[in-house]
C-alpha positions as CSV (number, residue, x, y, z in Angstrom):
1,X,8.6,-5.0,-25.3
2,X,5.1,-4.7,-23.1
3,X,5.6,-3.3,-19.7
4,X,4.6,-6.4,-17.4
5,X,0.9,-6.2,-15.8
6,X,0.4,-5.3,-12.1
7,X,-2.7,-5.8,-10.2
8,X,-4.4,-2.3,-9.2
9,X,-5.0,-2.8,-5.6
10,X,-2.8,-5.3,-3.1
11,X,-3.0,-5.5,0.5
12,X,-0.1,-4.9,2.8
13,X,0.7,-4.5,6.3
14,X,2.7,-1.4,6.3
15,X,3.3,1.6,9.1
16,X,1.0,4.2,8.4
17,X,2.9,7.7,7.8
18,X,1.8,11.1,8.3
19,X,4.6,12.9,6.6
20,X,8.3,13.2,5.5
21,X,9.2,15.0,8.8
22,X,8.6,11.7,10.8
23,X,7.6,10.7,14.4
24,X,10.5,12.2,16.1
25,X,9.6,16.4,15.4
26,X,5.9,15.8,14.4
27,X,2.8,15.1,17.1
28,X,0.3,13.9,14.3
29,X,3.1,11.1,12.9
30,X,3.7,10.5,16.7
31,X,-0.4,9.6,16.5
32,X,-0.2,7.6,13.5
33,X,3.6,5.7,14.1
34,X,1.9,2.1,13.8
35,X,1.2,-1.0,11.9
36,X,-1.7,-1.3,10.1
37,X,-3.3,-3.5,7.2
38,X,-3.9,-1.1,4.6
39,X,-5.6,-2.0,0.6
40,X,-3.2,0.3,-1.5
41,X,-3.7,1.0,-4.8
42,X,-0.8,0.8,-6.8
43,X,-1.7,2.6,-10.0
44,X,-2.9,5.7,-8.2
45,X,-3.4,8.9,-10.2
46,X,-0.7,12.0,-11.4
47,X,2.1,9.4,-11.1
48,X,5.3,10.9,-10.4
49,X,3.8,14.6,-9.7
50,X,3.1,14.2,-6.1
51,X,5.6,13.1,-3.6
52,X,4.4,9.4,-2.3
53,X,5.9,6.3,-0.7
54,X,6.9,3.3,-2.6
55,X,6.5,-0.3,-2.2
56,X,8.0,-3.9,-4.4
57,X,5.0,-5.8,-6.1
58,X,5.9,-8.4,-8.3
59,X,3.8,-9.3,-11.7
60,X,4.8,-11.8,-14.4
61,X,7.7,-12.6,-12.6
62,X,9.4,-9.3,-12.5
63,X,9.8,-6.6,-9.3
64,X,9.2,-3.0,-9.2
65,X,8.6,-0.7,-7.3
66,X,5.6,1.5,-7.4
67,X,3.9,4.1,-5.7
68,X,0.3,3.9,-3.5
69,X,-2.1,5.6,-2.1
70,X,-3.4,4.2,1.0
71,X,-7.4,3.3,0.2
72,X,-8.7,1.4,3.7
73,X,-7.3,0.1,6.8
74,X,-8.3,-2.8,8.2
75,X,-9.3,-4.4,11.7
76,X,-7.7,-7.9,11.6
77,X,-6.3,-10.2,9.3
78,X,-9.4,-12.2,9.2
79,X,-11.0,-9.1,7.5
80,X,-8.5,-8.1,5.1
81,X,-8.3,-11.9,3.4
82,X,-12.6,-11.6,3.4
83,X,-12.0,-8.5,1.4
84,X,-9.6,-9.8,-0.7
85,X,-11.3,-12.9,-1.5
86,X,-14.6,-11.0,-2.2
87,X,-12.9,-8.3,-4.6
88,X,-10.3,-11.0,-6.2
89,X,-7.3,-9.5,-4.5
90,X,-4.4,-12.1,-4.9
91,X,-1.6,-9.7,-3.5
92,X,-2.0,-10.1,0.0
93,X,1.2,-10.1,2.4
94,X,0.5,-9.6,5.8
């Protein structure tokens, strides 16, 4: 059976993260412990060799959940959709 396709890049608003020791013992997580828009790629390389966060994205009707480097952050709304329509992004969820 083929493994379902997944776009490469989606673009989420997630909280940004520094490290697994969190806000609450860490000043640089304390610094970065907010929202952001963020493109992710989500087919980033050495898959399952490096510790990374996980997020669901959903392709030919199935979910999983797959891992993502964090690629750009973005300023507003307004500019994330102008990138996405200008790169054909269709994964958007803010």
């Amino acid at each position: 059976m083929e493994e379902p396709r997944f776009p490469k890049f989606v673009i989420r608003r997630i909280r940004q993260a520094h490290c697994a020791k969190g806000p609450a013992r860490w000043a640089q997580c304390r610094e970065m412990d907010r929202e952001a828009i963020a493109l992710l790629e989500i087919d980033p390389p050495q898959q399952g060799l490096l510790a990374r966060r996980v997020l669901p994205v959903s392709g030919e009707g199935q979910q999983v959940w797959r891992e993502f480097d964090m690629v750009r952050l973005f300023a507003s709304e307004e500019e994330a959709r102008a990138y996405a329509h200008q790169h054909g992004i269709a994964d958007v969820e803010l």
